[in-house]
NUTOR-769892 format. One record per atom (N, C-alpha, C): atom name; y, z, x; residue number from 0. Coordinates in Angstrom, 1 decimal, padded with zeros to 4 digits. Layout:
// NUTOR-769892
('CA',(Y,Z,X),NUM) ...
// end
This chain:
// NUTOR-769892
('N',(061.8,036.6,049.4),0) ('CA',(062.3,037.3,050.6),0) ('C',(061.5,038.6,050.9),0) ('N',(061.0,039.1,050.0),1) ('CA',(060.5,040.3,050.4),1) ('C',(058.9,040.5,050.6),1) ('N',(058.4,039.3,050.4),2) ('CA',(057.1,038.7,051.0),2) ('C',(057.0,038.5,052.5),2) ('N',(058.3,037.7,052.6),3) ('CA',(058.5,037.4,054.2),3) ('C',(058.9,038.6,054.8),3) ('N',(059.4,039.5,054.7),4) ('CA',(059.9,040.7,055.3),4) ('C',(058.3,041.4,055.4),4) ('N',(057.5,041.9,053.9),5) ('CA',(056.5,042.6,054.0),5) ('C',(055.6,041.8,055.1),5) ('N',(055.5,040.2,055.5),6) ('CA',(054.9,039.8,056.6),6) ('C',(055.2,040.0,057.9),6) ('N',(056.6,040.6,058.3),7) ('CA',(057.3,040.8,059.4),7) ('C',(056.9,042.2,059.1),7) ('N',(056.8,042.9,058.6),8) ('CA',(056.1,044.4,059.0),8) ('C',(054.7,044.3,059.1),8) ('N',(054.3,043.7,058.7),9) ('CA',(052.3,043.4,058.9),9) ('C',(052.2,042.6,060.6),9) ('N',(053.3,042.1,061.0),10) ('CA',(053.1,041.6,062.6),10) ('C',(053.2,042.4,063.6),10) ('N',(054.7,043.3,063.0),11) ('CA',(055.3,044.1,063.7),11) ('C',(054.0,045.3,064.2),11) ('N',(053.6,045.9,062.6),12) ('CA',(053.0,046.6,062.5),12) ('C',(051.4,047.1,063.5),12) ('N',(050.7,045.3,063.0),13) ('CA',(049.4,044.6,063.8),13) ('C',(049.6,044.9,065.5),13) ('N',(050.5,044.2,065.9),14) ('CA',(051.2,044.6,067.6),14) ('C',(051.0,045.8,068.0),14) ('N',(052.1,046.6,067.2),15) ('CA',(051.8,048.0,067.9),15) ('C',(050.5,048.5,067.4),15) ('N',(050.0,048.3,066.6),16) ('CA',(048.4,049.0,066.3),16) ('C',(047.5,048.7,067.8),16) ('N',(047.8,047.4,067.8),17) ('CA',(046.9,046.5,069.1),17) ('C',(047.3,047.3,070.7),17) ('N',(048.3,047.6,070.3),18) ('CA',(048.8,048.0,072.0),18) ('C',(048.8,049.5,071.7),18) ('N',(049.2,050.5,070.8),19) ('CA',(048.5,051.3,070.8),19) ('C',(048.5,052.7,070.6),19) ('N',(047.6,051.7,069.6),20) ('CA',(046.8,052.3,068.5),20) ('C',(047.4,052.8,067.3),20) ('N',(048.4,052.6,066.6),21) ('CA',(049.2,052.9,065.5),21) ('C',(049.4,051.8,064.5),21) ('N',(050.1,052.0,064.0),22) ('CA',(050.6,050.5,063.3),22) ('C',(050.6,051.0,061.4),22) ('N',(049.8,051.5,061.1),23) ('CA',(049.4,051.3,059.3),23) ('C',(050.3,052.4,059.3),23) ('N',(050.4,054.1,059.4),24) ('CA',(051.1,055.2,059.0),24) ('C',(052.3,055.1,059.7),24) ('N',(052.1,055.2,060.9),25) ('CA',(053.6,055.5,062.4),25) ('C',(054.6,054.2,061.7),25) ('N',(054.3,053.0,062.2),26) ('CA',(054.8,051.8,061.9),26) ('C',(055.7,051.1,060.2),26) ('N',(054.2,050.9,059.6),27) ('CA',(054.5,050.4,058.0),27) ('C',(054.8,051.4,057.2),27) ('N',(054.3,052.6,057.3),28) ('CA',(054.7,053.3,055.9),28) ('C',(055.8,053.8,055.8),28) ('N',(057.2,053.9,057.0),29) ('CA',(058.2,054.0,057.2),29) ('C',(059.3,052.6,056.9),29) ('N',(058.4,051.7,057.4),30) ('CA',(059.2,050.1,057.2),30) ('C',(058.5,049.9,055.6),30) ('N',(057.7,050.5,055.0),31) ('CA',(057.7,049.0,053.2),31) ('C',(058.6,050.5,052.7),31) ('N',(058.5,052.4,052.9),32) ('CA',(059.9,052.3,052.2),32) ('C',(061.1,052.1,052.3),32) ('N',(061.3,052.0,053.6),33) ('CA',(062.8,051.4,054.0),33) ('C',(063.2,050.6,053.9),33) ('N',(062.3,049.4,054.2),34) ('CA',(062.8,048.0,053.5),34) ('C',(062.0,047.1,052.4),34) ('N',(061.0,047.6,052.1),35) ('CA',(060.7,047.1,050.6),35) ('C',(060.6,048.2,049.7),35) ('N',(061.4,049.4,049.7),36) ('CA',(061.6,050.4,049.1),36) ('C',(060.8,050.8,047.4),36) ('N',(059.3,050.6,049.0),37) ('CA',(058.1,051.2,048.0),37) ('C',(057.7,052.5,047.6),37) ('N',(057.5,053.2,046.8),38) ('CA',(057.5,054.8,046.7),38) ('C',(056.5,054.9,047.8),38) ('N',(056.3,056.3,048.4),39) ('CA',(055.5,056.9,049.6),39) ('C',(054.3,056.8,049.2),39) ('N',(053.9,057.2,048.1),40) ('CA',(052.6,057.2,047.7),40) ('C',(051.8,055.7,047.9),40) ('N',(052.7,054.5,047.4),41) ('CA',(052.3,053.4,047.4),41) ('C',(052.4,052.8,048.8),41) ('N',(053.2,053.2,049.6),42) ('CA',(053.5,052.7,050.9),42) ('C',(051.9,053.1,051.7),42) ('N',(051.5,054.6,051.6),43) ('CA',(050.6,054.9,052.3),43) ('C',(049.4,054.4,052.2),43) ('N',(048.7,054.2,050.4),44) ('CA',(048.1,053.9,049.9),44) ('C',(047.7,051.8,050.5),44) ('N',(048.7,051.4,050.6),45) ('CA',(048.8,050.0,051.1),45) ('C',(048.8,050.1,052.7),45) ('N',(048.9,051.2,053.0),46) ('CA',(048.9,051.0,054.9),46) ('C',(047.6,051.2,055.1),46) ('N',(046.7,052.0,054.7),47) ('CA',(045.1,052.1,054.3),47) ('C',(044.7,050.8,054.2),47) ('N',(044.9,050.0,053.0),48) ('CA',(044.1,048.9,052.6),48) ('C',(044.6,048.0,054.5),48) ('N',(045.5,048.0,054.4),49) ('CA',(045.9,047.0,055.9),49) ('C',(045.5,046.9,056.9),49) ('N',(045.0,048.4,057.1),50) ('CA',(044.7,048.6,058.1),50) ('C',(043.2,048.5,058.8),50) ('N',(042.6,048.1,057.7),51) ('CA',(041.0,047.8,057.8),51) ('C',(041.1,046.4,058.7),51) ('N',(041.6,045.8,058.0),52) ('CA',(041.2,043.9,058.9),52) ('C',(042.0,044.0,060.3),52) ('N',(043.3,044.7,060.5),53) ('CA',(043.9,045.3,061.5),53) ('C',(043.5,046.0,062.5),53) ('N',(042.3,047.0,061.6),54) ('CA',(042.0,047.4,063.2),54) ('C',(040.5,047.0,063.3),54) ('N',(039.9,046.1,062.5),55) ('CA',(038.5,045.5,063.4),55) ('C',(039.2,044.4,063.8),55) ('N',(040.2,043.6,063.4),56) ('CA',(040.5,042.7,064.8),56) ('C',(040.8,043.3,065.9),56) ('N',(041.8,044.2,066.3),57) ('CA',(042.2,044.9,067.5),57) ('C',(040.8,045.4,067.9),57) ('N',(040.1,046.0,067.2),58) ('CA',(038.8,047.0,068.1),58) ('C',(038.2,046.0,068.9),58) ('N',(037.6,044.5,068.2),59) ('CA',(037.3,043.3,068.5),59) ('C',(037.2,043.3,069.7),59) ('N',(039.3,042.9,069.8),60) ('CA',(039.7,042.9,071.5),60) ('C',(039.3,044.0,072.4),60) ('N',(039.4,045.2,072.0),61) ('CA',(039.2,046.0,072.9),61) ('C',(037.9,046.8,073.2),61) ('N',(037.1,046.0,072.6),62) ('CA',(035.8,046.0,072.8),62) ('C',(035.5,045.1,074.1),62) ('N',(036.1,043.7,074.0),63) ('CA',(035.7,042.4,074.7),63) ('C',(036.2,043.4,076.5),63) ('N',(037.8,044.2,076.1),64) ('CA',(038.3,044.4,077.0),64) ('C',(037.7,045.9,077.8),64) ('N',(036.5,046.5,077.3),65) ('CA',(035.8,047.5,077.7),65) ('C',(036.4,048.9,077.2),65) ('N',(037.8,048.7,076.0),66) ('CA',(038.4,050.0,076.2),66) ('C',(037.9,050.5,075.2),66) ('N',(036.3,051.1,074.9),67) ('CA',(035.9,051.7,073.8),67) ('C',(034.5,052.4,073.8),67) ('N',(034.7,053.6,073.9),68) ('CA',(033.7,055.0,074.3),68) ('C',(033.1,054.8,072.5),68) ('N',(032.0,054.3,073.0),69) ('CA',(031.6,054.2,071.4),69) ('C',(030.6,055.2,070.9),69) ('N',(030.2,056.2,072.5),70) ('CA',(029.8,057.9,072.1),70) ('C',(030.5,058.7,071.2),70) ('N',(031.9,058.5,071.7),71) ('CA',(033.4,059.2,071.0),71) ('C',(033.4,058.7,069.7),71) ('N',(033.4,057.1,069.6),72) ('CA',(033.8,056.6,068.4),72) ('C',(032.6,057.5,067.4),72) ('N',(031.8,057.3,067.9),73) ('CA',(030.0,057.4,066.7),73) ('C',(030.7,059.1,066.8),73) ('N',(031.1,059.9,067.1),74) ('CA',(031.5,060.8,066.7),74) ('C',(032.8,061.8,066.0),74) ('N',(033.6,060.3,065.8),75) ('CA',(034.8,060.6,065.4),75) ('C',(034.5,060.0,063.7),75) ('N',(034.2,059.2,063.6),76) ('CA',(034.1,058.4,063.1),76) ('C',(033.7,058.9,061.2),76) ('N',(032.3,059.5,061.5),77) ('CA',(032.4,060.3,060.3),77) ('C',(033.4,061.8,059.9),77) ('N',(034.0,062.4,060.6),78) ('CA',(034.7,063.5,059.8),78) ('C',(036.5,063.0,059.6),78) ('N',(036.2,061.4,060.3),79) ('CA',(038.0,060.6,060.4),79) ('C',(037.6,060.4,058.6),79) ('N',(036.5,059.6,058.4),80) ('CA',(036.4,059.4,057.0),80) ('C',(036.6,060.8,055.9),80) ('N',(035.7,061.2,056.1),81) ('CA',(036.0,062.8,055.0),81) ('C',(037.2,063.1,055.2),81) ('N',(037.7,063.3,056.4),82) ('CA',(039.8,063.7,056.3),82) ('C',(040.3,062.3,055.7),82) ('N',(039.6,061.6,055.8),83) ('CA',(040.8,060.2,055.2),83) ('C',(040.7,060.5,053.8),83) ('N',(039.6,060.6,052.9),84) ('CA',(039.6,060.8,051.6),84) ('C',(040.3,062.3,051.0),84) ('N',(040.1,063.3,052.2),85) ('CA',(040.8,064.5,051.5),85) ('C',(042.2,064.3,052.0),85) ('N',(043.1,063.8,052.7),86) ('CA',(044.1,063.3,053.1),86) ('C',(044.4,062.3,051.6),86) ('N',(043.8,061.7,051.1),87) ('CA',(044.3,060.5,049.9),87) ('C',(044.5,061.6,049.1),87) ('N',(042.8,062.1,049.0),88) ('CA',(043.5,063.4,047.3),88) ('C',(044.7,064.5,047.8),88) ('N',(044.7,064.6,048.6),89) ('CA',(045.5,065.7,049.1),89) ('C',(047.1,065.0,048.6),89) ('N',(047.6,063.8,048.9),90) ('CA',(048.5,063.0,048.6),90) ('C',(048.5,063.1,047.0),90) ('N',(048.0,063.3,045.9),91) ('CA',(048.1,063.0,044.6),91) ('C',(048.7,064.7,044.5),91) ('N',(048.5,065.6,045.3),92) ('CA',(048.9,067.0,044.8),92) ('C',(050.1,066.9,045.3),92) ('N',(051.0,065.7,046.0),93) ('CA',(052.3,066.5,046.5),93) ('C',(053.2,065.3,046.0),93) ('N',(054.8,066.3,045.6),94) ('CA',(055.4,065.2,045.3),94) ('C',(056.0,064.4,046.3),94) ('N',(056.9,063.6,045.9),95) ('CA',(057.4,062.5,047.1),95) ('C',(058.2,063.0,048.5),95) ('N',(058.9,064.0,047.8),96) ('CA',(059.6,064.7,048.8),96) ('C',(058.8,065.1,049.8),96) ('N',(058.3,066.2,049.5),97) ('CA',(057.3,067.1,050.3),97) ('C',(056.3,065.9,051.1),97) ('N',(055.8,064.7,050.6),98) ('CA',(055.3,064.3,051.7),98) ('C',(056.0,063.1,052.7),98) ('N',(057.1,062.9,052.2),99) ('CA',(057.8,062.6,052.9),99) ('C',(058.3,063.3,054.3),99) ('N',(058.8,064.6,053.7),100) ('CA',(059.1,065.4,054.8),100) ('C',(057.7,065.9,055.8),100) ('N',(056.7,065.6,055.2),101) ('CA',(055.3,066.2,056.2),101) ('C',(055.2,065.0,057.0),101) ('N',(055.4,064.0,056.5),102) ('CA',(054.9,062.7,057.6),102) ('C',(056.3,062.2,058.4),102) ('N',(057.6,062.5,057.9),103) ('CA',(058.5,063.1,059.0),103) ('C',(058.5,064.4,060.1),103) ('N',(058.2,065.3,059.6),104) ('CA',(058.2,065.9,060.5),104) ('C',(056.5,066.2,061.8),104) ('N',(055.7,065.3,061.3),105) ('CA',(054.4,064.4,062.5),105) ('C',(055.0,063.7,063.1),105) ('N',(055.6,062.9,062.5),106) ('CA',(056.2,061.5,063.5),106) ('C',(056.7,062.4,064.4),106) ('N',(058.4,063.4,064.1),107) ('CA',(058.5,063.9,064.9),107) ('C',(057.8,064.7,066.0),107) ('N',(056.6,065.6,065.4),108) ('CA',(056.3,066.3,066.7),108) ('C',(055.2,065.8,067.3),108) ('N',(054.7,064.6,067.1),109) ('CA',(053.9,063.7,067.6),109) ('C',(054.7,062.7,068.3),109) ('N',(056.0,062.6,068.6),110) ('CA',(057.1,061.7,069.5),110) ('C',(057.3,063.0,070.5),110) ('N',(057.3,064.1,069.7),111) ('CA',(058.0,065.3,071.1),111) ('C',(057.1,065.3,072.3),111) ('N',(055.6,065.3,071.4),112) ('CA',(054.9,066.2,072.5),112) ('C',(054.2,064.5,073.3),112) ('N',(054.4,063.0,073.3),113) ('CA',(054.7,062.0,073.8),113) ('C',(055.6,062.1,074.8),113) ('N',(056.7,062.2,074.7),114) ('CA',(057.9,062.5,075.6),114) ('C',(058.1,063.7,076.2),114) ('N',(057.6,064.6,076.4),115) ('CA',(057.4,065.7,076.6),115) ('C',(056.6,066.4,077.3),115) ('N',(055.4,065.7,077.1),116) ('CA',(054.2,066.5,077.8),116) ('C',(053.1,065.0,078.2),116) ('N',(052.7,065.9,079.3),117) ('CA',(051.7,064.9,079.8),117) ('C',(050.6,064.8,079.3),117) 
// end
């Protein structure tokens, strides 16, 4: 059962990544500990590995579909990496609480300033 459920958050998850742009942190890392009640560390650590085959399928599409400044990307692209590795170590220095509460309170003010502001 909990194969089938982790695949119902990998669809759920894939969708909204696809339409946009979210899916591995916003999405999964809230749904495997709430419903496969994986510690944070390990939820995040697995929303990473997922999210590789998830988002070169999606980019794929939205390549074919023109929606990709690949000036922006070739410049995002190296310091997204260096923060993604100091974002992993950064994760080994906190406990569960505290990153829990940091990636709740993103969600939240990353939904405020969505609803909120133009």
């Amino acid at each position: 059962m909990q194969l089938i459920l982790a695949a119902v958050i990998g669809l759920v998850g894939g969708t909204l990544g696809g339409l946009f742009g979210v899916g591995g942190g916003i999405v999964m890392v809230p749904a495997m500990t709430f419903f496969l009640g994986l510690p944070i560390h390990m939820a995040v650590g697995t929303s990473l590995l997922v999210i590789i085959p998830t988002a070169i399928s999606g980019s794929i599409k939205h390549y074919h579909l023109g929606n990709i400044d690949l000036k922006v990307a070739a410049c995002l692209v190296p310091l997204a990496m260096v923060g993604s590795y100091a974002g992993a170590w950064l994760t080994s220095h906190l406990d569960a609480v505290t990153l829990k509460r940091a990636f709740g309170g993103f969600i939240v003010m990353v939904g405020c300033r969505l609803l909120f502001f133009k």
